[in-house]
C-alpha positions in Angstrom: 261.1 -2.2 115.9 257.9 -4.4 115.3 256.8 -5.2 111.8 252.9 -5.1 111.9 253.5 -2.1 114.6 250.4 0.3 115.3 249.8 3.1 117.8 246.0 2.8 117.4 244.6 6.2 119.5 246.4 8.7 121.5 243.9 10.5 124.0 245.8 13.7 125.6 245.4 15.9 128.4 244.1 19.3 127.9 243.7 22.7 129.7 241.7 22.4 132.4 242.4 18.4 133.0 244.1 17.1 136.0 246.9 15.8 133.6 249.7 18.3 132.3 248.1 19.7 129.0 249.5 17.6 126.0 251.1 14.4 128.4 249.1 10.8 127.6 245.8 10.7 129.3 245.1 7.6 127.2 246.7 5.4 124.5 246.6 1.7 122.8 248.4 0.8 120.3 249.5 -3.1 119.0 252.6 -5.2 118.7 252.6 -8.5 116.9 248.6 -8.7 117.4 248.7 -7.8 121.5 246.6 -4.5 121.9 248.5 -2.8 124.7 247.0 0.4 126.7 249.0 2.9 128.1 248.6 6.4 130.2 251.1 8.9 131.6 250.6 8.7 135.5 250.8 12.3 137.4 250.2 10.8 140.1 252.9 10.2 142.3 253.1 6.6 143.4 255.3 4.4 145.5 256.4 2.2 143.1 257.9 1.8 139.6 258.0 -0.7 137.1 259.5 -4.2 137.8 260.3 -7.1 135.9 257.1 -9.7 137.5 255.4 -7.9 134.3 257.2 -8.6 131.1 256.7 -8.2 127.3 257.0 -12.0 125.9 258.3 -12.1 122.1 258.8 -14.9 120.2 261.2 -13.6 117.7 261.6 -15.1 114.2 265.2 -15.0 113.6 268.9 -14.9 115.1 269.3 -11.3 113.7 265.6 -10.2 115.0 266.4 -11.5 118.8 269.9 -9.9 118.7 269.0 -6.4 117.4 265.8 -6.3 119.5 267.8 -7.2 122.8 270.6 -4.5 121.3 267.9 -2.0 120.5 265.8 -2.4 123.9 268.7 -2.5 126.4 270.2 0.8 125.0 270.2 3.2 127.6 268.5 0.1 130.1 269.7 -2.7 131.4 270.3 -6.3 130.6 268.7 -9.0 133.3 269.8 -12.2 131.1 272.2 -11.7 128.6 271.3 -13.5 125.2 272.3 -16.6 124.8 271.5 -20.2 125.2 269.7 -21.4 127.6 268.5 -24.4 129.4 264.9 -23.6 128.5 265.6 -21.6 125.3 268.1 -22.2 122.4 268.4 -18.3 122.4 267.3 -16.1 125.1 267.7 -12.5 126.5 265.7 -10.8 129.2 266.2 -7.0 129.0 264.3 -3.5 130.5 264.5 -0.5 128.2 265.2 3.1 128.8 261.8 3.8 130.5 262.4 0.2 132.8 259.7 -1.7 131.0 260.7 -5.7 130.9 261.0 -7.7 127.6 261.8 -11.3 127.6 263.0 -12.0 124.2 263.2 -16.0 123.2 263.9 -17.7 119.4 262.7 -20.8 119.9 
């Protein structure tokens, strides 16, 4: 979706790891120059993700902000349509399919 995309290293869990063998014990990858880390959690915890944390992207174009807020709120949910905004000319505030937040702005 990202021009410039990486994943940079994908560490997995093995036999004999507390993970289940071949889930993400470890990954990082980059999105428009951000290095981002990631793990899959076994652990059971009492939360899930939430919208405080968001993705930020400055998108470069009409069609880049629309098909990013189409593509990322498949299967997810839309917290701020796209549109125009007091604060933004174009604007959309979206999770995707696994609940991660994205505010997407053209500026």
């Amino acid at each position: 979706m990202f021009p410039s995309s990486t994943v940079t290293d994908v560490l997995r869990y093995g036999p004999g790891e507390p993970g289940p063998v071949e889930s993400i014990k470890k990954a990082t990858f980059s999105r428009a120059g951000q290095t981002v880390l990631c793990t899959d959690s076994f652990v059971k915890h009492a939360f899930t993700f939430t919208p405080s944390f968001s993705c930020f992207v400055t998108c470069d174009s009409e069609e880049q902000i629309q098909r990013l807020t189409a593509t990322l709120s498949e299967h997810g949910a839309t917290l701020m349509t796209l549109g125009n905004h007091s604060f933004s000319r174009m604007f959309a505030w979206v999770n995707d399919r696994y609940g991660v937040s994205w505010q997407l702005n053209l500026d």
